[in-house]
N, C-alpha and C positions, 0 to 999 in steps of 0.2 A: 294289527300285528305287522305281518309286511305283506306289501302290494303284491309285489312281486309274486308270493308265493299264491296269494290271493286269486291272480287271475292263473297259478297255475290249479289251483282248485277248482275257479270257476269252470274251467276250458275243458274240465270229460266228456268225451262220448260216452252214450249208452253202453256199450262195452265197458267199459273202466268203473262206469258205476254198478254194473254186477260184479265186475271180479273183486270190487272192495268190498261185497255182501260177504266171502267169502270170513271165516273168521283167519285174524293174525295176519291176511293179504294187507289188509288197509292199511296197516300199523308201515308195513315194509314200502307200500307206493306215497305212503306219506314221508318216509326218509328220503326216498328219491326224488320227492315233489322239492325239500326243504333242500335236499343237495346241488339239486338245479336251481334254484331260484337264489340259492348265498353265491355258485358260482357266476349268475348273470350279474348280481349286483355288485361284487366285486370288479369284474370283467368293466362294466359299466365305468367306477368309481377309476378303475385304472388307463382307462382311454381317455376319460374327463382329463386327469391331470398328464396323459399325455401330449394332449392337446396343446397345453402349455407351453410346449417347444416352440412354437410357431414366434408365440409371445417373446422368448428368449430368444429366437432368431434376430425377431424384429428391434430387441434390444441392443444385440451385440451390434447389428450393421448400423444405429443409430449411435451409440457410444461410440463406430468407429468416425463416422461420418465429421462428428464432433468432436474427433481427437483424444476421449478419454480413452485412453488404452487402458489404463488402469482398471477400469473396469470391466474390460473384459475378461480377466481371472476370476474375478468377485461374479461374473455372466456362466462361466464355466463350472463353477462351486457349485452354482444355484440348479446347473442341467444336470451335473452327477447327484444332489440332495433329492433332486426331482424323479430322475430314475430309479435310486434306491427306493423311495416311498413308495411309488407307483407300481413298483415290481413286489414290494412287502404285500401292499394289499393283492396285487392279483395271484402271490402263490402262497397266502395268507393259509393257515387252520382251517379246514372246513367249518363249516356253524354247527355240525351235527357231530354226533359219534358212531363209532361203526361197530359192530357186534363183539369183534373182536378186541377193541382200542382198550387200552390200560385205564384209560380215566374215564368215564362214564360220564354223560353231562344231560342232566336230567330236562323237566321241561321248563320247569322257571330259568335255570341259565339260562338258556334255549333262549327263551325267551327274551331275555334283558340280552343278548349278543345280538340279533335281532334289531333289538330297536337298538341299540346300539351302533350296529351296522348301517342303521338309516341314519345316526347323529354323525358318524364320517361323512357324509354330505354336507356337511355345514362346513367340515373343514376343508372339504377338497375343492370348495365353493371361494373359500377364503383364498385358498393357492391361487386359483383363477383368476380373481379379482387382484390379488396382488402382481399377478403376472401378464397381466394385462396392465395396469401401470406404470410396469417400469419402461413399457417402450416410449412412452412420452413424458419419462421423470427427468426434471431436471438436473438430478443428481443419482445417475444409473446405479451408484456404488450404493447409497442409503434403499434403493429399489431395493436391490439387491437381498440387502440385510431384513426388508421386511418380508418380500417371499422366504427367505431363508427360515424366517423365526415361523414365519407361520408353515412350513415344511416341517419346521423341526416340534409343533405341536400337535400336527396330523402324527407324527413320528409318534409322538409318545402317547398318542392316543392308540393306535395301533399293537404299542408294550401294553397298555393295558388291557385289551382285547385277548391280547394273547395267556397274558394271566389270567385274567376269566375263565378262558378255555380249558386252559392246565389245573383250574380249581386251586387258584394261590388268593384269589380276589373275588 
């Protein structure tokens, strides 16, 4: 399922595992196991692709070095693409539902958001990888355009996530 929440299951003390004998406690320390462990992995997912700045630092002072100015707009596109996404994921729907919420989200959704949330790793992995290349691309502007696309496929994986959630998908 997820790691994450895994070792927060593993990690009880002797206390925690009495208070979950109790009946209806468990159900509730397990919401908050599963609330804290979507917000580390998001939190995770959104430093990852913060990092990436670095990468577009190192891009823009290399396109300047080499005179493409040009591409420095197309360097700038790619930094605001990058903090939108990076801020969608870390103030993303929580993975769970709360007692009160309108939509109810059982345990299979649960579930498939879950491993879902661990398939954004492939794509924030891709941002990385693209942004990490365009500092030594020879054509900053085409760099550019491939972090861009693959931002804008994290992006839409993201709308789909959030359908999930709202129970549209």
């Amino acid at each position: 399922m997820d790691p994450i929440l895994d070792k927060a299951r593993a990690g009880q003390n002797v206390l925690e595992q009495i208070v979950n004998a109790i009946p209806g406690f468990s159900g509730y320390r397990e919401r908050e196991r599963r609330r804290d462990a979507d917000r580390l992995q998001r939190e995770y997912l959104a430093t990852r692709l913060d990092d990436c700045k670095r990468s577009l630092n190192d891009a823009a002072s290399a396109a300047a070095r080499r005179g493409a100015l040009d591409a420095i707009n197309d360097i700038e596109t790619a930094r605001k693409r990058l903090d939108r996404v990076a801020n969608r994921i870390r103030f993303a729907d929580r993975g769970y539902s709360g007692f009160f919420d309108a939509v109810k989200i059982d345990e299979s959704t649960l579930a498939r958001v879950y491993s879902f949330d661990l398939g954004l790793l492939e794509g924030v992995d891709a941002v990385r990888t693209a942004a990490q290349a365009s500092v030594a691309a020879a054509d900053p502007r085409a760099a550019m355009g491939t972090l861009v696309a693959s931002l804008d496929a994290l992006d839409a994986s993201l709308a789909d996530r959030e359908a999930m959630l709202a129970g549209v998908k």
